[in-house]
MDAnalysis code that builds the backbone (N, CA, C; Angstrom):
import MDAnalysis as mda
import numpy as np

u = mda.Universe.empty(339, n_residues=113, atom_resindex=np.repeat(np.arange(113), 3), trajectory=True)
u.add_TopologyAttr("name", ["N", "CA", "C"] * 113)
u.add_TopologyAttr("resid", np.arange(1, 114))
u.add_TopologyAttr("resname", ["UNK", "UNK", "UNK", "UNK", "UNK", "UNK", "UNK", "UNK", "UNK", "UNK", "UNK", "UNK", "UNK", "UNK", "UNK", "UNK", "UNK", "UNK", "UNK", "UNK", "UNK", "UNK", "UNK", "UNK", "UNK", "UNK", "UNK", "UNK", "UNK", "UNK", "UNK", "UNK", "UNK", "UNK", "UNK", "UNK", "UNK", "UNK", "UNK", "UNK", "UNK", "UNK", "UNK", "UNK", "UNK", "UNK", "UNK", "UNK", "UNK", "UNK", "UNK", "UNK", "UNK", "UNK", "UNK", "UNK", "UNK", "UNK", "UNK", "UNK", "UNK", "UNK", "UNK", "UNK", "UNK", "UNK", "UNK", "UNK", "UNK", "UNK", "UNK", "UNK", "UNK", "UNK", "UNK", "UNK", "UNK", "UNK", "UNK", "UNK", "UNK", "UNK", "UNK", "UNK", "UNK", "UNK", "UNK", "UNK", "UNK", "UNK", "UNK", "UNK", "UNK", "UNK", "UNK", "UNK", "UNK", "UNK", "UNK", "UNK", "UNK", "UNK", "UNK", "UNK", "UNK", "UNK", "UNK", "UNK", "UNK", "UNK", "UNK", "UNK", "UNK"])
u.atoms.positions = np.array([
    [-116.953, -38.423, 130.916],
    [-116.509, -38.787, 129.592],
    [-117.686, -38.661, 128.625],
    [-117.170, -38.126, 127.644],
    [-118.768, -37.934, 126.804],
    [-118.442, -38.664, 125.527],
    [-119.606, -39.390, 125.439],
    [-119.626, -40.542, 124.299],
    [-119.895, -40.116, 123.159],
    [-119.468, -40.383, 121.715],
    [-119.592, -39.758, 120.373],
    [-120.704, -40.738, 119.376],
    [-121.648, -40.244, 119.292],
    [-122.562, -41.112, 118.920],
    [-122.577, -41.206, 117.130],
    [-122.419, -42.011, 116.796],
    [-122.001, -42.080, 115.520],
    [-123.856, -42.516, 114.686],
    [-123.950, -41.671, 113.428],
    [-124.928, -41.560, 112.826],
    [-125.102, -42.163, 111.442],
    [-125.494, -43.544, 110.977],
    [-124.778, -44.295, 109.857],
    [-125.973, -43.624, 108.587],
    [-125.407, -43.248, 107.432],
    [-126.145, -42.266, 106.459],
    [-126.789, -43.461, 105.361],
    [-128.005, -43.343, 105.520],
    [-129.012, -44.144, 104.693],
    [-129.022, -43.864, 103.533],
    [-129.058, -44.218, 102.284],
    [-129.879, -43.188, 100.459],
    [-130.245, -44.404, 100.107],
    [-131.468, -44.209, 99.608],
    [-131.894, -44.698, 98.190],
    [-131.477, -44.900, 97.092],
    [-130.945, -45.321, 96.246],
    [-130.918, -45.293, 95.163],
    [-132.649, -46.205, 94.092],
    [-132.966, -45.382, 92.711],
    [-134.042, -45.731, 92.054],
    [-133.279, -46.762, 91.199],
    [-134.275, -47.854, 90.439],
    [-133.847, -48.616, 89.560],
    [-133.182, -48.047, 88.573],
    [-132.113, -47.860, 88.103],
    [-131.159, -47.517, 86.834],
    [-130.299, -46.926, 87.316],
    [-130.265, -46.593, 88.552],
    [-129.334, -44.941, 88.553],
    [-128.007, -45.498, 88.842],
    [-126.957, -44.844, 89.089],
    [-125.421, -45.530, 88.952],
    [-125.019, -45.084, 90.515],
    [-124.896, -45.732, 90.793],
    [-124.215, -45.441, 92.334],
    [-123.315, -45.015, 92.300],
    [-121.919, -45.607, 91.463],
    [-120.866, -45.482, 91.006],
    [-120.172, -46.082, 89.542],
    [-119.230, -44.764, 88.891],
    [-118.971, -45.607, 88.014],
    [-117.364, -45.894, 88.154],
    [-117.253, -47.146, 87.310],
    [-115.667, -47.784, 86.975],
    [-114.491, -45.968, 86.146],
    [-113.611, -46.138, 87.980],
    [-112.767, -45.207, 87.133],
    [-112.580, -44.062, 88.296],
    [-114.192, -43.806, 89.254],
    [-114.657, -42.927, 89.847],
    [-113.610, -42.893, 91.425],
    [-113.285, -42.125, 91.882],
    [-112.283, -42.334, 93.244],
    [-113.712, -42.796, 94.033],
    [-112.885, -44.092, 94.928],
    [-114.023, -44.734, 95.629],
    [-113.433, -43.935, 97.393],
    [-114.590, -43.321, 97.860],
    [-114.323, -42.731, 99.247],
    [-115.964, -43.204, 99.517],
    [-115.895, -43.936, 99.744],
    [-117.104, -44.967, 100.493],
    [-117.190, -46.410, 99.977],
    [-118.516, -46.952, 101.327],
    [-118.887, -48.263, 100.546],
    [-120.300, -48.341, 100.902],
    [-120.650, -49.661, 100.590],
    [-121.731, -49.661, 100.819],
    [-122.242, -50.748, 101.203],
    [-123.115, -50.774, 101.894],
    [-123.679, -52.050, 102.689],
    [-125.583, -52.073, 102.464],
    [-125.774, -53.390, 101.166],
    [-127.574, -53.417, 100.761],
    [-128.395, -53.746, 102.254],
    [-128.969, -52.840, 102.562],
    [-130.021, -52.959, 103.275],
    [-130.961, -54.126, 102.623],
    [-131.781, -53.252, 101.239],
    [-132.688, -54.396, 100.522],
    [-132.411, -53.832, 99.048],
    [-133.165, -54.838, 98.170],
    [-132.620, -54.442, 96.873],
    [-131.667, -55.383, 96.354],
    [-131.528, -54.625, 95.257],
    [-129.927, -55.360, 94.277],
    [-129.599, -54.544, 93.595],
    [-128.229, -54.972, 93.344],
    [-126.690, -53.670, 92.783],
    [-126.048, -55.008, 92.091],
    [-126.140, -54.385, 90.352],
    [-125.364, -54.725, 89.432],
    [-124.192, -54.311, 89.339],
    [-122.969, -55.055, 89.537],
    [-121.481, -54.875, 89.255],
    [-121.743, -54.901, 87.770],
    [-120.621, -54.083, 86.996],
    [-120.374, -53.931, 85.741],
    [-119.288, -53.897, 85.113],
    [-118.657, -54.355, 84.777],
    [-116.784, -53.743, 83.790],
    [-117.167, -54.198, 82.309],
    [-117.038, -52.922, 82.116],
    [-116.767, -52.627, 79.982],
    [-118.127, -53.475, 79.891],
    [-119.440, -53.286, 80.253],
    [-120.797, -53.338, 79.967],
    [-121.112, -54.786, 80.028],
    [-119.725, -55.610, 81.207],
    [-120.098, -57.449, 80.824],
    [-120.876, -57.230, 82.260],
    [-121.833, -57.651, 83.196],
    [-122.249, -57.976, 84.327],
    [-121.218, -58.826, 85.041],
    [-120.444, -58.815, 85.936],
    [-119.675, -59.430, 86.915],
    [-120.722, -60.330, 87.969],
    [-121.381, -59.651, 88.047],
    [-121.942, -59.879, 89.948],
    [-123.955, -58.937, 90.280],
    [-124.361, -59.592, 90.874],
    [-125.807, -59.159, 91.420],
    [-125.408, -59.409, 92.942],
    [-125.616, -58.316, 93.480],
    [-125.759, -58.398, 94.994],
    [-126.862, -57.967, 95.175],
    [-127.761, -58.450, 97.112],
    [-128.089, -58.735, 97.038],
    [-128.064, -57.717, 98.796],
    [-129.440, -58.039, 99.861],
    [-129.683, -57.450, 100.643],
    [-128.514, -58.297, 101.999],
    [-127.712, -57.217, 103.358],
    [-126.522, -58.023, 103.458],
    [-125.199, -57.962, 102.942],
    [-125.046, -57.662, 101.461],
    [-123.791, -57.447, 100.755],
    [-123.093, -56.194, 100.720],
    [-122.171, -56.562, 100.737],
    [-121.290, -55.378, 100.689],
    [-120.516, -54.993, 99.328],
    [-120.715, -53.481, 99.096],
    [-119.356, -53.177, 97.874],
    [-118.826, -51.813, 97.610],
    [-117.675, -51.514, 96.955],
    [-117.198, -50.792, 96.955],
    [-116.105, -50.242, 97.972],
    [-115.643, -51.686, 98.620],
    [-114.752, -51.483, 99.452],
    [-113.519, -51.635, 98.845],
    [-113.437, -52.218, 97.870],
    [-111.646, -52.496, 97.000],
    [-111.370, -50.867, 96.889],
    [-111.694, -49.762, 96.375],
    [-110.963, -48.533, 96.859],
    [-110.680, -48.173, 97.688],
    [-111.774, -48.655, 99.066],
    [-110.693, -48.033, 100.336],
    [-110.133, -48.851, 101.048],
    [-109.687, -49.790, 100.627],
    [-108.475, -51.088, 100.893],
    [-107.271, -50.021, 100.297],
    [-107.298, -50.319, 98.972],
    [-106.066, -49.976, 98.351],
    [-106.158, -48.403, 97.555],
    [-107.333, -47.697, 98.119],
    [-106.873, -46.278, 97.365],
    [-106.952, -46.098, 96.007],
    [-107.512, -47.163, 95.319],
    [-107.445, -46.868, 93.743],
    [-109.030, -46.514, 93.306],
    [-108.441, -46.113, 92.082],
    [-110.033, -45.669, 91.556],
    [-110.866, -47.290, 91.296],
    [-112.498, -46.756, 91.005],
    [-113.161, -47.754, 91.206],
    [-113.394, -48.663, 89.969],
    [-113.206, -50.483, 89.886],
    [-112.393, -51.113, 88.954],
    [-113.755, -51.224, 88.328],
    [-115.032, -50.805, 89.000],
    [-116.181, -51.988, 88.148],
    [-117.410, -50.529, 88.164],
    [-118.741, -50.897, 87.631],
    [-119.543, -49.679, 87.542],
    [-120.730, -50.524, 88.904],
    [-121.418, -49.488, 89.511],
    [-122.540, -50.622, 90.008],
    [-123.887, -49.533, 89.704],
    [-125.101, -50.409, 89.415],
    [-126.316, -49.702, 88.988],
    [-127.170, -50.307, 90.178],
    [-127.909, -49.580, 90.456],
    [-129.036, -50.255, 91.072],
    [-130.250, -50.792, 89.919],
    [-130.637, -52.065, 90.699],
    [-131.642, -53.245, 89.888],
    [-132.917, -52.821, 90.460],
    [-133.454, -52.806, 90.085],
    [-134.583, -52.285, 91.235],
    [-134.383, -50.860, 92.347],
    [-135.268, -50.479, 93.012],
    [-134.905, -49.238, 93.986],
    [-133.826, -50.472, 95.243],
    [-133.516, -49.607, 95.496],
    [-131.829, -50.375, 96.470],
    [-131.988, -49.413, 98.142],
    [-132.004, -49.584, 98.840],
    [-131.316, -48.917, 99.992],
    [-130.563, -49.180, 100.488],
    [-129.363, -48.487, 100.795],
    [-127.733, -48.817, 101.735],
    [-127.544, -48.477, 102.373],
    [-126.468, -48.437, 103.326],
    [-126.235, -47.622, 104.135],
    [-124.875, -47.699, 103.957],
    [-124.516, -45.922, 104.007],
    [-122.579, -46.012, 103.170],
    [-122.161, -45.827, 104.298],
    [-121.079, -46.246, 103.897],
    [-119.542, -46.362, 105.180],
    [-118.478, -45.684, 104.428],
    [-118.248, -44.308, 105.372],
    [-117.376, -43.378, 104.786],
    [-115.860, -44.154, 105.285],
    [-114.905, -43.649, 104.189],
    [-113.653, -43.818, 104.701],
    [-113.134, -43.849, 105.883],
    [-113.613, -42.637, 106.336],
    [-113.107, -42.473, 107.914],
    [-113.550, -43.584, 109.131],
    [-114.767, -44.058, 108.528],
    [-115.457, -44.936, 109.574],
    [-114.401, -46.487, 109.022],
    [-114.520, -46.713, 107.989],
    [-113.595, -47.909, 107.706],
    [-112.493, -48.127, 108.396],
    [-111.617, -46.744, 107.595],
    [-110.273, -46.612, 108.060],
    [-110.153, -46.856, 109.673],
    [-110.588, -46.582, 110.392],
    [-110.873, -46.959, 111.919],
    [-110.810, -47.999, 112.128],
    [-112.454, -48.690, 111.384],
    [-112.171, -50.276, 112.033],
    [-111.118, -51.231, 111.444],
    [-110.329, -50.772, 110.106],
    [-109.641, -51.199, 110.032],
    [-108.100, -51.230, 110.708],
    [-107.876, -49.945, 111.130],
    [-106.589, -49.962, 111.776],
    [-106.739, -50.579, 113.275],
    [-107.813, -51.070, 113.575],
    [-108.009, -51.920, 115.067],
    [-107.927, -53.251, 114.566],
    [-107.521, -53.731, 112.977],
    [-107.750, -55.227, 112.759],
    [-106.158, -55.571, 112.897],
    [-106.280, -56.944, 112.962],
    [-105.043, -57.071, 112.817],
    [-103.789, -56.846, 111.829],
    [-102.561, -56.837, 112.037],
    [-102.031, -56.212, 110.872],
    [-101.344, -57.281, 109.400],
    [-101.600, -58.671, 110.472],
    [-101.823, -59.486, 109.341],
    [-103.093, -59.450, 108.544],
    [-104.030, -59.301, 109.117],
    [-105.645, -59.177, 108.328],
    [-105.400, -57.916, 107.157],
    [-104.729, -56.701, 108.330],
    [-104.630, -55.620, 106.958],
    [-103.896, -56.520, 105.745],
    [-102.638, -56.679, 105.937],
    [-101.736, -57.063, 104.792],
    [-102.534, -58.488, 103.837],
    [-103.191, -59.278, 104.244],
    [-103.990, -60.183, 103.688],
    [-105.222, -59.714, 102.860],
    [-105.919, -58.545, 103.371],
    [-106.846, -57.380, 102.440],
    [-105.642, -56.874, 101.557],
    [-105.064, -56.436, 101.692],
    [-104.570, -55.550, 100.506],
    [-103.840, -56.631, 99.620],
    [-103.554, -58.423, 99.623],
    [-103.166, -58.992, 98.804],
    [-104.366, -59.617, 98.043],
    [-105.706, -59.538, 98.467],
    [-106.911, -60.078, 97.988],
    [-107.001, -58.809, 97.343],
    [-107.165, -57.764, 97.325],
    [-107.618, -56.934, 96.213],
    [-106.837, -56.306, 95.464],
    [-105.036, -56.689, 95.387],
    [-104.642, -56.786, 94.188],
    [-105.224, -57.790, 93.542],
    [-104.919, -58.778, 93.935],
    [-105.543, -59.932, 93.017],
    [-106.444, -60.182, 92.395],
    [-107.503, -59.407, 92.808],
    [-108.744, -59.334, 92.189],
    [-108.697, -58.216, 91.219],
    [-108.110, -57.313, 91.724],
    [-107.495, -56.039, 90.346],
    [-107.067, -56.901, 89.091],
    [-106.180, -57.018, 89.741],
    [-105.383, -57.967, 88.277],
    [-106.188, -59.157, 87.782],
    [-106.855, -60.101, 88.386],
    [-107.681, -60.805, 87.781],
    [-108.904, -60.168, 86.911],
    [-109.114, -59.294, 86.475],
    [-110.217, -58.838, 85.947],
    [-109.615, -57.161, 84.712],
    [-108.483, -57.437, 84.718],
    [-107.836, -56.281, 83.516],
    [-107.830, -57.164, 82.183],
])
């Protein structure tokens, strides 16, 4: 049996640069190594994350474009989690857990329009 060794993709991001912006189809996420990532909607600051945190997963929950902008605060390193790798561990969760994700990030959609 030959084992598939999976290779998790590191980047940098420099202080200012946009990881992503609000609007953008989200097909990843991201998980702070070290650093910090400014959440953004319509130029108010939401959120500072932080090394540990995770974001940019509300698009590949529910498939929508991405609700907020994030900048890096400083130089940032992550490590992204492509769809495909999600989509996996998610279809091994339970299918109440799925349906309980996809009612937390409507809600959070709609809480923030």
């Amino acid at each position: 049996m030959q084992q598939q060794t999976r290779v998790l993709e590191r980047k940098v991001f420099y202080s200012g640069q946009k990881i992503f912006a609000e609007g953008d189809r989200g097909d990843r996420a991201y998980l702070i190594q070290s650093g910090n990532v400014d959440i953004i909607k319509n130029e108010m600051p939401l959120a500072t994350l932080g090394a540990g945190e995770l974001f940019g997963e509300m698009a590949l929950i529910d498939d929508k474009p991405r609700m907020a902008t994030a900048v890096a605060n400083g130089d940032v390193a992550v490590v992204i989690i492509s769809r495909d790798s999600f989509n996996e561990k998610l279809s091994k969760a339970d299918p109440f857990i799925r349906g309980l994700l996809n009612i937390f990030v409507r809600n959070i959609r709609n809480l923030t329009r």
